[in-house]
C-alpha positions as CSV (number, residue, x, y, z in Angstrom):
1,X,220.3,-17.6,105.9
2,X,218.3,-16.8,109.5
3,X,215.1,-15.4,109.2
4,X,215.2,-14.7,112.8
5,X,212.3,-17.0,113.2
6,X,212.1,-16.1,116.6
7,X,210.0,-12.5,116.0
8,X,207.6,-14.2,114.4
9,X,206.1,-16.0,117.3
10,X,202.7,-15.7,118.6
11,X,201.9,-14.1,115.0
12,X,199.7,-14.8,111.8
13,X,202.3,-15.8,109.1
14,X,202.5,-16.4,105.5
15,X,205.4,-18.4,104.6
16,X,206.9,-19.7,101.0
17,X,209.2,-22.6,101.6
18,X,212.0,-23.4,99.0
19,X,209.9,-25.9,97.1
20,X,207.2,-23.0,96.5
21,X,204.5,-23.8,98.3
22,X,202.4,-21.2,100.8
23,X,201.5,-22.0,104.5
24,X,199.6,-19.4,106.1
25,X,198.8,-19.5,110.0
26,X,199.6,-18.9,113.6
27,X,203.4,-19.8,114.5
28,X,202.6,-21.2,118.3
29,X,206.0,-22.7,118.6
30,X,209.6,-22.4,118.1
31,X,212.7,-24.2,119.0
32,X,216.7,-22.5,118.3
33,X,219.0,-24.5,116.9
34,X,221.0,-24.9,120.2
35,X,218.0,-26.9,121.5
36,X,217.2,-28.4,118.4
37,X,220.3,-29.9,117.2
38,X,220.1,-28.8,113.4
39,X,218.3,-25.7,112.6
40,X,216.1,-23.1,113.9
41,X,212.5,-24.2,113.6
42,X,209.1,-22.8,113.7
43,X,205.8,-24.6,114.7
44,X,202.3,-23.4,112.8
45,X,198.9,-24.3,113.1
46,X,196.9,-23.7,108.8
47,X,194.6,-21.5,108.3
48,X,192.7,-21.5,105.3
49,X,193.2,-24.8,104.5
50,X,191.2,-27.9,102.6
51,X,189.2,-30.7,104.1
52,X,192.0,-33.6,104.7
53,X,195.2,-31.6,104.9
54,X,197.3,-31.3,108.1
55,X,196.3,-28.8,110.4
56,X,199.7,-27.7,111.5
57,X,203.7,-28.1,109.4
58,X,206.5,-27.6,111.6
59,X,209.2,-25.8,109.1
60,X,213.5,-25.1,109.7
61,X,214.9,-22.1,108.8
62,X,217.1,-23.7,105.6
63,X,213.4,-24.6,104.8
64,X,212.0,-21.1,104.3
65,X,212.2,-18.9,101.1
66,X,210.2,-16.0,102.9
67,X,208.2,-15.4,106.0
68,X,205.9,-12.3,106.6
69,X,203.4,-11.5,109.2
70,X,200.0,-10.7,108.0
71,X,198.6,-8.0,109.1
């Protein structure tokens, strides 16, 4: 399934990835599967996130559940 990942750079994102977890943040990246070999692929720097915990998860689309820009 494409989530058109492209249209959601440069935006605040919440995204649920097929394990269920939540990332929300600011998608300042992202590479199309032509360049990338495998699958499309978005880059985002956390938000709201605890002390210790990576400041940015880069994600492919076959990794995402559901992606929605927060307004």
């Amino acid at each position: 399934m494409s989530h058109k990942l492209w249209n959601y750079l440069r935006e605040n994102v919440e995204v649920v990835d097929t394990n269920g977890n939540v990332y929300r943040g600011y998608v300042y990246d992202f590479v199309d599967e032509v360049d990338n070999e495998e699958d499309d692929e978005i880059n985002i720097n956390l938000i709201n996130r605890k002390q210790g915990e990576p400041t940015e998860i880069t994600l492919y689309d076959s990794e995402i559940k559901s992606i929605k820009i927060l307004k």
